[in-house]
N, C-alpha and C positions, 0 to 999 in steps of 0.2 A: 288697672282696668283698661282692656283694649279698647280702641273705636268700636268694634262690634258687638263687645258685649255693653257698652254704651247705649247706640241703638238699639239693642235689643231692649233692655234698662226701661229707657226712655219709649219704646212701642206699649210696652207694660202699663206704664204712669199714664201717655195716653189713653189707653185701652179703658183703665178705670173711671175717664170724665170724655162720654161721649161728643158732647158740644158745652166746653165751658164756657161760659157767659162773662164777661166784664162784673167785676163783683161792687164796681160804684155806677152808682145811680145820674145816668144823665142821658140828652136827647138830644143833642148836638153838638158839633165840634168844637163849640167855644163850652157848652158846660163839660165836658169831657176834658178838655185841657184846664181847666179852674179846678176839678174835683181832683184830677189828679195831681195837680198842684199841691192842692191842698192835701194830699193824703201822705204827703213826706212824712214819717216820724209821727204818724199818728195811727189809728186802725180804720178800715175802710167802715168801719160800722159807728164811729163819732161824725167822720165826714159828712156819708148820707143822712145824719140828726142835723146838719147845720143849712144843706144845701137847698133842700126846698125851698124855706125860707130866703135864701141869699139870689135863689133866680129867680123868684119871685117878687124879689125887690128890683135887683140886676139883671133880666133878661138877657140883656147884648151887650158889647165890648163899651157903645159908646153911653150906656145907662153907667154901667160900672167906671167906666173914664170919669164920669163928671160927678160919680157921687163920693164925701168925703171921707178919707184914710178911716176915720172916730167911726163910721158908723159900720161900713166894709168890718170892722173889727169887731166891731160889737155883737154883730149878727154868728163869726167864728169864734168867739172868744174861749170855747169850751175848747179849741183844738189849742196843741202845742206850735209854740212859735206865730201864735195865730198874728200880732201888729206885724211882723214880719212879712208872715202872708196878704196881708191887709195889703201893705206898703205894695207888696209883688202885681195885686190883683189887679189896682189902681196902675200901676205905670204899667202893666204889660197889658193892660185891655185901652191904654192910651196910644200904646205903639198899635196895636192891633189898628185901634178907628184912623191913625193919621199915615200909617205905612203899606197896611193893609184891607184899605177899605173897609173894613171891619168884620174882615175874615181871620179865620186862623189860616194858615199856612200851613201845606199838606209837602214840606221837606225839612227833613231833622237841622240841618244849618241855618234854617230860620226861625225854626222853633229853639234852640238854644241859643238865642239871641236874649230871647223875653226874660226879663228877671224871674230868677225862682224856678225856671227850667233849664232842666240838666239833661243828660243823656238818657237818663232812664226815663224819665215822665216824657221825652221827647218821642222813645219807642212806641210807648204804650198809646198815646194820641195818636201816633201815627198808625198802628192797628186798630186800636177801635173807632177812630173817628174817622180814617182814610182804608181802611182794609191793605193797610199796605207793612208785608212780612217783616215782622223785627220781635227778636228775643230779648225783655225786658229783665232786667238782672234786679230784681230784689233783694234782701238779705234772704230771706228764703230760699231762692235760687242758688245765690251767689254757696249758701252752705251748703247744697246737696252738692252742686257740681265741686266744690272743696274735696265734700267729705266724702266723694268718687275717688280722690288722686285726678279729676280732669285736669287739673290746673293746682298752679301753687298756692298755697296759704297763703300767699301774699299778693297773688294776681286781683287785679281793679277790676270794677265792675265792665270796664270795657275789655278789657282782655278776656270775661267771662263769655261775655254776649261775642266777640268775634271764635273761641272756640267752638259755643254751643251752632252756631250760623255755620261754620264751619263741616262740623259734624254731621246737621239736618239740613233735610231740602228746605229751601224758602217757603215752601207750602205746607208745612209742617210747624214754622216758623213760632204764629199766634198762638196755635192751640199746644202745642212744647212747653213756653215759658207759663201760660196760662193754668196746666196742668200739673207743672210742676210746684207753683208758688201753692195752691192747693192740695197737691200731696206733702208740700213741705210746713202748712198747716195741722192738716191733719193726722200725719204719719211722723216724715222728719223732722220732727220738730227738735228745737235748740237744748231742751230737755226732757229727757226720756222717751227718745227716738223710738219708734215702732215699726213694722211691716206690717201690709195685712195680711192675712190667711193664704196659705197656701204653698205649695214647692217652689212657684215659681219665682218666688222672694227671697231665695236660699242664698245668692249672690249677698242680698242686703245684709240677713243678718251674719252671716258668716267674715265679710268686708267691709261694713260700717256702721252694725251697731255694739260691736263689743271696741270701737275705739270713740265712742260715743256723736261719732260724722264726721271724725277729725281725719284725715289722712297721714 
């Protein structure tokens, strides 16, 4: 697949989600960075079942700092790795109140600081909560752009996200990965990949869905 039938690819996938929307539930930049946290290795649709509840106990970084690991758990308990999370929410909303006023911080070098964030939850904060351009690499993403040939079978999530940046303008950025993990929902999916209707999907099925998205 060239660059340009890339972009053209990816105009398409946009085309079909005129304004996507952040698909977890939150209202500021500290629940935006906790939900996302929390959505590692879980689906966004258990998260927003835990979260109401959990801001509603936890407001702000220094509510969360002072309440203890047992109960932070108890409120996620239905999510995977949830003490884990637990453990994460508590010290990084402790860095939050003593390092940062008890702000989040609107640059990816200080947001993968915080326990529990990584490069990708650091993206996705940084667009939804700051408006600020980055391609977030999920496994969703990460298997469409595979099962292009963009990249290697065995390229990281950051080798993803620097070809996909690479490829699109910065303004294109949010709504690209946001579009993408949703058609890689509902279309590419991991098994029994689809297109939807129409000629101008003939690349896909011709190119990755009789090797099942694999390259």
């Amino acid at each position: 697949m060239t660059d340009a039938e890339a972009k053209q690819l990816f105009d398409q996938i946009m085309a079909l989600y005129p304004d996507p929307q952040p698909t977890l539930h939150a209202e500021d930049p500290f629940q935006i960075l906790v939900a996302v946290m929390l959505s590692a290795q879980t689906t966004d649709v258990a998260v927003n079942a835990v979260t109401p509840k959990l801001f509603a106990a936890y407001p702000t970084p220094a509510d969360m700092a002072a309440a203890p690991v047992e109960a932070i758990a108890a409120i996620i308990s239905r999510l995977g790795l949830y003490r884990t999370k637990a453990a994460h929410l508590k010290a990084l909303s402790d860095i939050l109140v003593k390092e940062y006023a008890g702000k989040v911080p609107n640059k990816a070098a200080d947001l993968v600081r915080l326990p529990g964030v990584g490069k990708k939850t650091a993206t996705v904060v940084l667009s939804d909560a700051f408006n600020i351009p980055g391609v977030a690499v999920d496994t969703h993403v990460s298997r469409i752009v595979k099962g292009l040939g963009l990249v290697p079978q065995n390229a990281t999530p950051v080798q993803v996200q620097a070809r996909l940046e690479a490829l699109m303008p910065p303004s294109e950025w949010i709504k690209l990965h946001r579009s993408l993990i949703r058609f890689g929902r509902e279309y590419l999916r991991a098994r029994d990949p689809q297109v939807p209707a129409g000629t101008q999907w003939a690349f896909l099925e011709t190119h990755y869905l009789p090797l099942g998205g694999k390259s």
